[in-house]
C-alpha positions as CSV (number, residue, x, y, z in Angstrom):
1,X,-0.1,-3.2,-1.0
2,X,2.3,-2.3,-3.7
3,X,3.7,0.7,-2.2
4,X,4.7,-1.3,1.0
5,X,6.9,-3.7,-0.8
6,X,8.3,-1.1,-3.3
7,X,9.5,0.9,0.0
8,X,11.4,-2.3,0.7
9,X,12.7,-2.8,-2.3
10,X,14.6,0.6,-2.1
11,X,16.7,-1.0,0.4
12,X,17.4,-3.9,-1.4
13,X,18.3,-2.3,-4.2
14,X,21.0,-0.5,-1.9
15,X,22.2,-3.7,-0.4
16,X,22.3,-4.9,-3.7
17,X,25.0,-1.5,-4.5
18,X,26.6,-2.2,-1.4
19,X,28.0,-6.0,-2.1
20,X,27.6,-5.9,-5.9
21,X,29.8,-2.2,-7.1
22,X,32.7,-3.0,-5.1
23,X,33.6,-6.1,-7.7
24,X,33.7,-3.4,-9.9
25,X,35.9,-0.9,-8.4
26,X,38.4,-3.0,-6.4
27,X,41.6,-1.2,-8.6
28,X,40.9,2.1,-7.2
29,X,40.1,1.2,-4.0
30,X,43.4,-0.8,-3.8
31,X,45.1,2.4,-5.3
32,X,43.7,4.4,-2.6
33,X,44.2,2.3,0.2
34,X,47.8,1.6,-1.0
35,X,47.0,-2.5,-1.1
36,X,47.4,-5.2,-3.5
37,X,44.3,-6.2,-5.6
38,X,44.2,-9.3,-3.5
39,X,44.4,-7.4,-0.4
40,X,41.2,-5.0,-1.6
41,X,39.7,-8.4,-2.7
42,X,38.9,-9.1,1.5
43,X,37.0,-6.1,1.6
44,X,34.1,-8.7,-0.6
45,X,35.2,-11.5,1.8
46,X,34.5,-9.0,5.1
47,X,30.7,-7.9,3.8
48,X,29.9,-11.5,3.5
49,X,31.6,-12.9,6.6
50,X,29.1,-9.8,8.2
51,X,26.1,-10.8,6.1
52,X,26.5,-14.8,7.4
53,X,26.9,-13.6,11.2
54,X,24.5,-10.7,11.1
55,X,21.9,-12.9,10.1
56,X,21.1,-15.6,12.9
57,X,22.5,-13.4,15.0
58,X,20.3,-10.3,15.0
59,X,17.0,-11.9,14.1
60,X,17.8,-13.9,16.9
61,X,18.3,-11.0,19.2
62,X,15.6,-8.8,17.6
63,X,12.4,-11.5,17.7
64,X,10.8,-9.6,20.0
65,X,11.3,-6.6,18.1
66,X,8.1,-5.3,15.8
67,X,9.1,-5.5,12.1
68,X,8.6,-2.3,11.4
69,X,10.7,-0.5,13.5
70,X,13.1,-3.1,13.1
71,X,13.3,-2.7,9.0
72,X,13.9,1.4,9.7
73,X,16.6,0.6,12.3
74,X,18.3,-2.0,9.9
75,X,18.3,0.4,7.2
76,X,19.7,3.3,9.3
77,X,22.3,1.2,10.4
78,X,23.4,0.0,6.9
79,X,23.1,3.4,6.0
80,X,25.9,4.6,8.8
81,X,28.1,1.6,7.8
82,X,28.4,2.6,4.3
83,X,29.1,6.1,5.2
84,X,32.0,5.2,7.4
85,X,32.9,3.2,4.3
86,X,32.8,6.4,2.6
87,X,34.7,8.3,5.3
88,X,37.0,5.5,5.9
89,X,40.8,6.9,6.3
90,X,42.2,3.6,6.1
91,X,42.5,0.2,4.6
92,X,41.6,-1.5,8.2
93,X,38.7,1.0,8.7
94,X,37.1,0.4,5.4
95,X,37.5,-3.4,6.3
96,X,35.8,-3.2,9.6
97,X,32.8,-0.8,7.9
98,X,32.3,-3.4,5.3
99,X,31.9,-6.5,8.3
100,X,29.1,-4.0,10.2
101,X,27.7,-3.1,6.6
102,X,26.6,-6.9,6.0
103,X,25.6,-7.4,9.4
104,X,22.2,-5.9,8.6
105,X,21.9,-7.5,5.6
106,X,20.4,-11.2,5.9
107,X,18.0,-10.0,9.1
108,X,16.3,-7.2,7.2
109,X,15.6,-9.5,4.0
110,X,14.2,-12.0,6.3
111,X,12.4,-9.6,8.0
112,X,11.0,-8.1,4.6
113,X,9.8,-11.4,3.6
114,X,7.9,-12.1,7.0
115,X,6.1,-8.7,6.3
116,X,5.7,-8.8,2.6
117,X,3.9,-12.5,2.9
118,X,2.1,-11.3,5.3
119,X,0.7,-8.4,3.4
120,X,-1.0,-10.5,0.8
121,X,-2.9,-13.5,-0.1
122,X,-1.7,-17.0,0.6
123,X,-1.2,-18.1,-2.8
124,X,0.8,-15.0,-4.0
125,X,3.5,-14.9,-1.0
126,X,6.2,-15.9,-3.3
127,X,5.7,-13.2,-5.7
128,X,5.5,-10.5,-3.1
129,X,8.6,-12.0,-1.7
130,X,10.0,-11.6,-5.0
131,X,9.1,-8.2,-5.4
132,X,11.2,-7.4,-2.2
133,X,13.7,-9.1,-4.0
134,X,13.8,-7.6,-7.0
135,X,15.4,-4.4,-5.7
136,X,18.7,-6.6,-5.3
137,X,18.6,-7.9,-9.0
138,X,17.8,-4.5,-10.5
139,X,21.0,-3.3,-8.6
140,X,23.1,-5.4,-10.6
141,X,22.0,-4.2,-13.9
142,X,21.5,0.2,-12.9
143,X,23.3,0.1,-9.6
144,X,26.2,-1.8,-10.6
145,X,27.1,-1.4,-14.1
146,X,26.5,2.5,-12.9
147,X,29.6,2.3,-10.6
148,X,32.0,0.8,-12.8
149,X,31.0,3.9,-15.3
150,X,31.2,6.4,-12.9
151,X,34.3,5.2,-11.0
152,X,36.8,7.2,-13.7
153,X,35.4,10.0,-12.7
154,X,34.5,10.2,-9.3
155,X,36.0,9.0,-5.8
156,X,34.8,5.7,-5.3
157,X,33.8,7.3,-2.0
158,X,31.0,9.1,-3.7
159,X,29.6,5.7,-4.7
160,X,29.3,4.7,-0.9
161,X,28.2,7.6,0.0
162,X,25.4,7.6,-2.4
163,X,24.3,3.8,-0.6
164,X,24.2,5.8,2.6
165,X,21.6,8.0,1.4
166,X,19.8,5.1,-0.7
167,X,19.4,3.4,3.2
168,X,17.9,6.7,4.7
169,X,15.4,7.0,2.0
170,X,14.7,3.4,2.3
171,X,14.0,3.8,5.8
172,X,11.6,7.2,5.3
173,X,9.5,5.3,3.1
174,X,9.1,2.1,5.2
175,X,8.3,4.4,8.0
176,X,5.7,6.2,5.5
177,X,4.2,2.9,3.4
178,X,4.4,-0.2,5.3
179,X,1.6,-1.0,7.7
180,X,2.1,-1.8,11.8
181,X,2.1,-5.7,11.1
182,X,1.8,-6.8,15.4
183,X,-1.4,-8.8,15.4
184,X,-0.9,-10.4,11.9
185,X,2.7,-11.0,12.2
186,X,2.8,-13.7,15.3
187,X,6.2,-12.5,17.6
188,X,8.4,-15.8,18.0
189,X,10.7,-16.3,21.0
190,X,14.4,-16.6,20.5
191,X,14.4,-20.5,21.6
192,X,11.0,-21.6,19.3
193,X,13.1,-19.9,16.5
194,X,16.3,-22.0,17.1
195,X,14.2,-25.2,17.5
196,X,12.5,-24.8,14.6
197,X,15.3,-24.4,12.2
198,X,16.9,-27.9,13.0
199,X,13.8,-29.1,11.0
200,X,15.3,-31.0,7.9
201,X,12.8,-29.0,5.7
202,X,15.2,-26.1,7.1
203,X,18.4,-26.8,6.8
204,X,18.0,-29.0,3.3
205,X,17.2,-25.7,1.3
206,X,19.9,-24.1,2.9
207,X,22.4,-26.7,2.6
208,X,20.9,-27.2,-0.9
209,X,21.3,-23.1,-1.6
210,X,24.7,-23.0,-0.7
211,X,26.1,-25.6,-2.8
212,X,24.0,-25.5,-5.9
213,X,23.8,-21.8,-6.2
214,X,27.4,-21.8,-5.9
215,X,27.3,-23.3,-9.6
216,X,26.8,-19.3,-10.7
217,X,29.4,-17.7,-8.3
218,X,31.7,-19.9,-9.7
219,X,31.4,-19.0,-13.5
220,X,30.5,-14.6,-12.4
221,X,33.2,-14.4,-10.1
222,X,35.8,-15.0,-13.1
223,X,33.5,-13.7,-15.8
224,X,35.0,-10.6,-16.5
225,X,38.9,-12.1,-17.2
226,X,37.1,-14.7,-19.2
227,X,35.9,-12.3,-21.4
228,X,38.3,-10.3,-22.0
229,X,40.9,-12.8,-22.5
230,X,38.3,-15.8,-23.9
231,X,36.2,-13.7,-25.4
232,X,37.8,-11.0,-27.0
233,X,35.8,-8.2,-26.1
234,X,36.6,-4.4,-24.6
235,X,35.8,-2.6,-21.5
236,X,32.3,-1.3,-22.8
237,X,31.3,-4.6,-24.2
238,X,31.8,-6.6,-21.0
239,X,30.1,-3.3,-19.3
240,X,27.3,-4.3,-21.1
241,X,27.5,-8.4,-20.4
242,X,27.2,-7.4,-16.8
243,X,24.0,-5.6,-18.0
244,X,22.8,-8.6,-19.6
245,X,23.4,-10.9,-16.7
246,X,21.7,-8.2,-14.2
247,X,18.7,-8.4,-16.6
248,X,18.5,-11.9,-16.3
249,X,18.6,-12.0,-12.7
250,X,15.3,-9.9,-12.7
251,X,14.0,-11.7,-15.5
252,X,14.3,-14.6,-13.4
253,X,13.4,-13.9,-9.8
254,X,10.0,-12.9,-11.2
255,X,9.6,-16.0,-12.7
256,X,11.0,-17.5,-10.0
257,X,8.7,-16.3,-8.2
258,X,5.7,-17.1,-9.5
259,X,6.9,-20.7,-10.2
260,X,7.7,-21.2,-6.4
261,X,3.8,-20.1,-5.8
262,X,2.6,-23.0,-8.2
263,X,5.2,-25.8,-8.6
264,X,8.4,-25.3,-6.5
265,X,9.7,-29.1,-6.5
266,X,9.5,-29.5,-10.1
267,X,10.8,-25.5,-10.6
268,X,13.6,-26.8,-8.4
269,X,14.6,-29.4,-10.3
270,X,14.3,-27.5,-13.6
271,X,16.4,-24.5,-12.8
272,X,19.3,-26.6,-11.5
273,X,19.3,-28.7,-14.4
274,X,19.6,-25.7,-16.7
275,X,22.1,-24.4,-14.9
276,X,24.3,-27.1,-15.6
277,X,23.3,-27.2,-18.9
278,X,23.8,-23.3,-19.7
279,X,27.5,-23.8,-18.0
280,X,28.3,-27.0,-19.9
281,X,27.1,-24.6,-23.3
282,X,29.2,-21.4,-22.4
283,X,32.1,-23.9,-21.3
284,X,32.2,-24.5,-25.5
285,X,31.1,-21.2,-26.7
286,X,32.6,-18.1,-25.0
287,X,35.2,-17.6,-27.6
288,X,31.7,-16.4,-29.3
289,X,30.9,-12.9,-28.2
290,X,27.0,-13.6,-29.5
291,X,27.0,-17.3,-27.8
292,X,28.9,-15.9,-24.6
293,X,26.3,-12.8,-23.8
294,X,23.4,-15.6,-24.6
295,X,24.9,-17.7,-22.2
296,X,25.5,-15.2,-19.3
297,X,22.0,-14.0,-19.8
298,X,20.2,-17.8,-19.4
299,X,22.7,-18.3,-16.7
300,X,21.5,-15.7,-14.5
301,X,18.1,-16.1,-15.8
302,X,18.0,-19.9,-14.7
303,X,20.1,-19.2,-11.7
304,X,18.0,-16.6,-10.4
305,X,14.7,-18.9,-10.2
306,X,16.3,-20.7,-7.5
307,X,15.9,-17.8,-4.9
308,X,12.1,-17.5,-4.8
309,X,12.0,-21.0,-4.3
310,X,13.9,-21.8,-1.7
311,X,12.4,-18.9,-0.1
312,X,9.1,-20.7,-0.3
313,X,10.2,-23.8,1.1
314,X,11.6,-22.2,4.1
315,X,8.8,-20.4,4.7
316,X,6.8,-23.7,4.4
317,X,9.0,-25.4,6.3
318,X,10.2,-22.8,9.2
319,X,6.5,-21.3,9.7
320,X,7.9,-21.5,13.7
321,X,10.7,-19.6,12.8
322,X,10.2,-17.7,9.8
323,X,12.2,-14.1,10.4
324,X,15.7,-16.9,11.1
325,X,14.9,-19.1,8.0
326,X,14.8,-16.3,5.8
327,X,17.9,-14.6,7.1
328,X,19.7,-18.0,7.2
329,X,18.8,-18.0,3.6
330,X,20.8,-14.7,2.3
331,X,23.3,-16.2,4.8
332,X,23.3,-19.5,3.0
333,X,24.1,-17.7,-0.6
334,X,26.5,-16.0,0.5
335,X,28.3,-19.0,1.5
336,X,27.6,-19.9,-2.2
337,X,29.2,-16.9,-3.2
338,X,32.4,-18.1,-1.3
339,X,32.1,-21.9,-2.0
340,X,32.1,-21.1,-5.6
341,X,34.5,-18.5,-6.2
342,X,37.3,-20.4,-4.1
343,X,36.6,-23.9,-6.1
344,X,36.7,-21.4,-9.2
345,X,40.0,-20.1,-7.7
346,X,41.4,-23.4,-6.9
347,X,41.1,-24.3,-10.4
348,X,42.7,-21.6,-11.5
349,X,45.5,-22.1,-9.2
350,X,45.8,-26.2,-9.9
351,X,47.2,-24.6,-13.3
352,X,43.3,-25.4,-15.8
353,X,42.0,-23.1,-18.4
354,X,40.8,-19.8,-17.7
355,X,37.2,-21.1,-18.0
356,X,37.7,-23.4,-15.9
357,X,35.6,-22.0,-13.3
358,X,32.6,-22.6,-15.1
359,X,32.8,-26.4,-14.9
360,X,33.3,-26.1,-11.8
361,X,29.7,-24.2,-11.9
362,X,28.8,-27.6,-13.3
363,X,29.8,-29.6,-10.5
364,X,28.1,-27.7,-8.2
365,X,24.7,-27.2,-9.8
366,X,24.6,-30.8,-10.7
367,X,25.3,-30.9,-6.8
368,X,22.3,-28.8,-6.1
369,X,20.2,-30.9,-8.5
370,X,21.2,-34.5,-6.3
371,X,20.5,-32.8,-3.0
372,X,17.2,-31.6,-4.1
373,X,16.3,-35.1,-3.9
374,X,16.3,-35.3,0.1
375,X,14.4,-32.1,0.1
376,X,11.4,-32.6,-2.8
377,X,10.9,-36.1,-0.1
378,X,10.7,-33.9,3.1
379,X,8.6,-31.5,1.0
380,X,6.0,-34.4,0.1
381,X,6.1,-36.4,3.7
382,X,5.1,-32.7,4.7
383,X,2.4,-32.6,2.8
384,X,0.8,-35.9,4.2
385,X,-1.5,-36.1,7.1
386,X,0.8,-37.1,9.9
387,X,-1.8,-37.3,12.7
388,X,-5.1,-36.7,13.4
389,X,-7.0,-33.0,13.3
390,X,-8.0,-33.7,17.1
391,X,-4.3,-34.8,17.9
392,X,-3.2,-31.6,15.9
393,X,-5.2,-29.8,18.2
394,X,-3.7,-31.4,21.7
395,X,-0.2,-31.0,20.4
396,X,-0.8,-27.3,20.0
């Protein structure tokens, strides 16, 4: 079953190019578009506003929908987004392009994870899950750091562009490898879905995502001023930081992954309390080139376990709803994307240090590490006999 979740892989690692390059190439798409940096900076905010209302809301409207079909037509439509992103002939255009371009984003993920659990054994769903996944971190350290290369000396058009045609090869082979999953995938109706998710074991990991994940947005979104200025290093040297913290994304997904399959509680609980402990380090130490790459590297490393987890919770906890719990998950991080760079910002703007930012990181992954609390209880009252077997019967 390799093949299957390579083939949706491919389109994460597009999605991944999609909402990761453009960090790197706002200046010439401001230049371009004949905006501010600040201005260009929205056309992040607008792929994440898309991703965070794309995601209940088509897996909502799509539960009827077979998975396979619906993976093809997510991709083709993320495909067509990002080429009018590349054909966009102004600054509003590009914006709107960038909303429809997330819209796709948190349903197919879920979706991918319904089908990639369900393509192997119980005991391994997490690591198939995170194979899915690791298209998205492997984008940060080829897709990404590719972009920022090539953008002096190509149109950052060309970059879109090439998404586009990383979706339609995406969709040709899901259409080729994954299997036609009605009969092992259960269909849900759109109400059961909604129900489900007001479960606490629901919305705890997604509250618990959003503002303990945030800990990492806070310190990446200012990482690159930080060093420069902090740090002391040049254009190819924090080129290859980027790297680093792209290669400790994937380091840590896929041992995030196979921690959520044997321990998730106590994973948990470990990765946020090394997040907060990596941040508290690089707080002292990023006027050390060698100390400040270490550090980016076992923050995305640490940061990155959470993911799989909190995947595996939902999946625990949602098994009514599981296409909407794992979309509301991308939808949740993305909100942690936000939460943390504006707390980051509003550091910045309250007159603090450059670095700043990254204890506000702290807060928040200390944050994630109180509100796992409430979850690891609703995770273990789950996992006690609540009624009878012939009660369990009668209630279904």
């Amino acid at each position: 079953m390799r093949m299957p979740l390579f083939a949706m892989s491919i389109g994460a690692f597009g999605i991944g190019t999609a909402e990761f390059a453009i960090m790197g190439i706002l200046p010439q798409v401001a230049a371009s578009q004949g905006v501010s940096l600040a201005q260009a900076g929205l056309a992040v905010s607008a792929y994440a506003v898309g991703v965070v209302l794309g995601a209940p809301l088509l897996t909502v409207a799509t539960t009827r929908v077979p998975r396979k079909p619906l993976l093809i037509g997510l991709m083709l439509a993320f495909a067509a987004a990002n080429l009018a992103t590349a054909l966009a002939p102004d600054f509003g255009f590009l914006l709107g392009s960038r909303f429809v371009a997330g819209l796709p984003h948190g349903a197919f993920f879920g979706a991918a994870a319904v089908v990639g659990a369900s393509l192997v054994s119980f005991d391994r769903r997490a690591r198939a899950i995170s194979g899915i996944m690791s298209g998205l971190t492997v984008a940060t350290i080829i897709g990404v750091p590719i972009s920022a290369l090539l953008i002096g000396q190509i149109s950052w058009r060309w970059i879109f562009a090439a998404v586009a045609a990383l979706g339609l090869v995406a969709a040709a082979a899901i259409w080729a490898t994954v299997p036609d999953t009605r009969g092992v995938i259960v269909q849900t109706k759109a109400a059961d879905e909604i129900r489900a998710i007001r479960s606490k074991r629901v919305l705890l990991p997604l509250v618990t995502g959003a503002v303990g994940f945030g800990g990492m947005f806070a310190a990446y979104t200012y990482l690159t001023p930080i060093l420069e200025d902090v740090t002391g290093m040049n254009a190819l040297a924090i080129a290859i930081t980027l790297a680093v913290f792209g290669i400790g994304l994937t380091l840590g997904n896929v041992l995030g992954g196979h921690v959520a399959d044997k321990a998730p509680i106590p994973g948990l609980f470990a990765a946020f309390a090394t997040i907060a402990t990596v941040l508290l380090a690089m707080y002292f130490t990023m006027s050390n080139p060698a100390l400040a790459i270490l550090g980016v590297l076992l923050m995305a490393t640490s940061s990155s376990l959470v993911g799989p987890i909190m995947q595996r919770l939902l999946l625990d906890g949602a098994h009514e709803a599981p296409s909407l719990a794992s979309s509301l998950h991308h939808a949740a991080f993305n909100l942690a994307n936000a939460n943390g760079a504006w707390l980051g910002g509003l550091a910045l703007t309250l007159g603090l240090s450059l670095t700043a930012p990254i204890l506000v990181g702290v807060g928040l992954a200390l944050a994630g590490l109180v509100l796992s609390i409430p979850l690891a209880r609703a995770h273990a009252e789950a996992q006690l006999p609540a009624i009878a077997p012939a009660e369990l019967v009668t209630a279904s």
